[in-house]
C-alpha positions in Angstrom: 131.4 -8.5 -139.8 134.9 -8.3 -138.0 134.8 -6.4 -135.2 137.7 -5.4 -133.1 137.9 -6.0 -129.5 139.2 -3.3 -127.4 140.1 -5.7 -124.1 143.3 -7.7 -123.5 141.2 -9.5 -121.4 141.2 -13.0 -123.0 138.5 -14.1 -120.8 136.4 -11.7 -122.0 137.2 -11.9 -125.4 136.0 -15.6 -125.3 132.9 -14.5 -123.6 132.2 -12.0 -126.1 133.3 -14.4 -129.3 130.5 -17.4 -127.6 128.0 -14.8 -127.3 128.3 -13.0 -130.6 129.4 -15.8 -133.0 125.4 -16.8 -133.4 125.2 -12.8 -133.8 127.5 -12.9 -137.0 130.5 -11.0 -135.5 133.9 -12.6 -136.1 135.7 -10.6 -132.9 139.2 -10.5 -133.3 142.0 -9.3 -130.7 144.0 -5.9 -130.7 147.1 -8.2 -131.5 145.3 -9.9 -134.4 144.2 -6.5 -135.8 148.0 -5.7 -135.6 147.2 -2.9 -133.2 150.9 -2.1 -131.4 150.9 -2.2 -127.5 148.9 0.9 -126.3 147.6 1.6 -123.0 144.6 3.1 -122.3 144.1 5.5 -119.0 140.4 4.5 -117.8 139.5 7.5 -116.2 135.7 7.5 -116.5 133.8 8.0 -113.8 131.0 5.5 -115.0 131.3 2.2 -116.9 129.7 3.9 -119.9 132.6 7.0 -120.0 135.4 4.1 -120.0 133.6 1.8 -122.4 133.6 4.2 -125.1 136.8 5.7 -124.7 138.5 1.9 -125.4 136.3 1.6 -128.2 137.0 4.7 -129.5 141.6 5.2 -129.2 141.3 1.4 -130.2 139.2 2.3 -133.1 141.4 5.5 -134.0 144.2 3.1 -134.4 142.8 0.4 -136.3 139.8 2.2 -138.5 137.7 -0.6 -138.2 134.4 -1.4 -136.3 136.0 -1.3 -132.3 134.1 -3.3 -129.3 134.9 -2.4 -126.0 133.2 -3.8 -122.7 133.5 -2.1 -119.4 132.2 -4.0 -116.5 132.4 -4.3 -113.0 130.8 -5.5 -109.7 128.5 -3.2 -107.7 127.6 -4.0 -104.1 124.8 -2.5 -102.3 126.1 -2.5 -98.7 129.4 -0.8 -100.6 127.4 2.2 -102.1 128.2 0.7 -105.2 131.9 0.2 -104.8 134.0 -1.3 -106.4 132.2 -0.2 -109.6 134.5 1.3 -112.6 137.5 0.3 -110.0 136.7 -2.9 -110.0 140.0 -4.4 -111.6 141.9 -2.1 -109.3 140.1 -2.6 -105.9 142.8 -3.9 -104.0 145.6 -1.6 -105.7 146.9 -1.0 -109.2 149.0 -4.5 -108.9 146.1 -6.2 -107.5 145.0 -9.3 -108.7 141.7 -11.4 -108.5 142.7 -13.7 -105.0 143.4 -9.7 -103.4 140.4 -8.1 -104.4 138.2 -11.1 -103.4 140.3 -11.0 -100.2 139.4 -7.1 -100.0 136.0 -7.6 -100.9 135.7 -9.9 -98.2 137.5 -8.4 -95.2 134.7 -5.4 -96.1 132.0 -7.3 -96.0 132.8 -9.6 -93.1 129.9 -8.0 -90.8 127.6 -7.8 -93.5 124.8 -10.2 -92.8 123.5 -12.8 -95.6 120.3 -10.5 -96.4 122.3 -7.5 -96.8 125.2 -8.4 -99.4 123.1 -7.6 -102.5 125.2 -6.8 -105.8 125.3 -6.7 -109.2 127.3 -7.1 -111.9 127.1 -4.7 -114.6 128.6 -4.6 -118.5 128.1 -1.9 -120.6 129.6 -2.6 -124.4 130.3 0.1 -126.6 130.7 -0.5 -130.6 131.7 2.3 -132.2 132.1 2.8 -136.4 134.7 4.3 -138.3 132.0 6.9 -139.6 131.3 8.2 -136.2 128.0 6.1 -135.3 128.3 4.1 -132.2 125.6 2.5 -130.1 126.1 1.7 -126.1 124.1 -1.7 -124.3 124.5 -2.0 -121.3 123.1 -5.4 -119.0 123.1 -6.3 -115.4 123.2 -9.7 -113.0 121.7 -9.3 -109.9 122.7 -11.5 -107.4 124.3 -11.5 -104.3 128.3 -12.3 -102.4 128.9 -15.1 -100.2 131.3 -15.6 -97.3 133.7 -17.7 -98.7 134.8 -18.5 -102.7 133.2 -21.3 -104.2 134.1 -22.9 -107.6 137.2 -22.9 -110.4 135.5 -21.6 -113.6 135.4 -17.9 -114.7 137.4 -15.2 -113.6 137.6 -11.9 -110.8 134.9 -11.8 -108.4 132.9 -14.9 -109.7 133.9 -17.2 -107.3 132.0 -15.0 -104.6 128.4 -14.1 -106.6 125.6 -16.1 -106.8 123.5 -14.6 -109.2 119.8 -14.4 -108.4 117.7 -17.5 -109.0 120.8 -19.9 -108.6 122.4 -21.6 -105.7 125.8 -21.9 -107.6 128.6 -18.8 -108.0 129.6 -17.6 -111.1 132.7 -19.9 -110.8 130.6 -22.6 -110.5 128.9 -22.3 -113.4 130.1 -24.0 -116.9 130.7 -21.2 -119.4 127.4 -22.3 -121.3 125.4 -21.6 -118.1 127.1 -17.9 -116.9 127.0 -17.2 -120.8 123.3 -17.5 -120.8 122.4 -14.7 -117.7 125.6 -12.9 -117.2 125.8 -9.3 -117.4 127.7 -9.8 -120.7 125.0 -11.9 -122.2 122.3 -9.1 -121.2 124.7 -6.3 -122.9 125.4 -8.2 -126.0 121.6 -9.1 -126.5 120.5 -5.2 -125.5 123.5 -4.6 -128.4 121.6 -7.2 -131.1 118.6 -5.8 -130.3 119.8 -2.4 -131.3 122.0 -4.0 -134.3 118.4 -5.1 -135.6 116.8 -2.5 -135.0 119.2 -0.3 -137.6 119.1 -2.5 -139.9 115.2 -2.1 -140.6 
C-alpha cells in the first residue's frame, strides 16, 4: 500500500517508515509523490484538528492515501503547554536548542516530582473516497534539568519516558521506536486498519 506522508519532517518520516514497514505501508515523501512546495497553516487548536488538515490539502493534491502525524510535548506543570505549539514554542524561527532552552528557563523552579509530561501523536490517514481513521498514542514520562544524549530530535534530549532512566535522545532508534508516542499511534492505527478489513 503507498501511502503518502504529509510531514517534511524527515525524522519523522523514518520513524513512521520503521514502524509501518512490518505494517505493509511503503510511506513515501511529498517530494517523491511529486507534490510541489505547499505550505500548510496549522491552525488547529488540538493535535487531532492539525493532523487531519495535513492529511487532508496533502491528499487533495496528490489523490492518494495521505498520512499526517501531529505531535507534540505536553507538560503538566505548563497546563499542557507547549502542545499543538510545540515546534514553535520559542518563536516561528525557533529551533530545537531554543525551545529546549525555553522549556527550561520555565521549568527551572519546578521540582523533580512535579515536571510530569507527555508526549502525544495523533496520526491521521485519510482516503481519496472520503474515509479516514484518526490514532492517537501517548508517552508518559517526565523533563530533566539539563539535556542528555545525541539521538532523536526536539525535546528528546530532556524526557525520560516512564519506566526508563535514559532520555529520548539516549535511546537507539530501535528502543524509542518501541514506546514512543509514534509507535502507540501507529499500532492504535493497525489496530483499526485490521479491524476494517474483517
Amino acid at each position: 500500500m503507498i501511502v503518502v506522508a504529509a510531514t517534511q519532517n524527515k525524522h519523522k518520516i523514518e520513524e513512521i517508515q520503521a514502524i509501518t514497514r512490518e505494517f505493509g505501508m511503503d510511506i513515501i515523501s511529498r517530494g517523491d509523490a511529486g507534490i510541489p512546495e505547499v505550505e500548510i497553516v496549522e491552525d488547529g487548536s488540538t493535535f487531532e484538528e492539525n493532523s487531519e488538515k495535513k492529511a487532508r490539502e496533502i491528499m487533495e493534491l496528490c489523490g492518494k492515501i495521505t498520512i499526517a502525524d501531529d505531535s507534540g510535548l505536553m507538560v503538566n506543570a505548563l497546563g499542557g503547554a507547549p502542545g499543538v505549539y510545540s515546534a514553535r514554542f520559542a518563536g516561528e524561527e525557533a529551533d530545537d536548542k531554543k525551545n529546549n532552552e525555553k522549556l527550561l528557563y520555565l521549568l527551572e523552579d519546578v521540582p523533580p516530582e512535579a515536571r510530569s509530561a507527555q508526549f502525544v501523536s495523533v496520526i491521521t490517514m485519510v482516503y481519496p473516497d472520503g474515509r479516514k481513521i484518526v490514532a492517537r498514542g501517548e508517552c508518559p514520562g517526565h523533563i530533566i534539568y539539563e539535556p542528555k544524549g545525541e539521538n532523536g530530535f526536539g525535546y528528546d534530549p530532556l524526557f525520560v519516558p516512564e519506566g526508563h532512566e535514559r532520555t529520548f535522545a539516549e535511546l537507539t532508534s530501535e528502543e524509542k521506536n518501541q514506546i514512543s508516542h509514534r509507535a502507540q499511534a501507529l499500532l492504535n492505527l493497525r489496530k483499526q486498519l485490521i479491524e476494517r478489513e474483517k
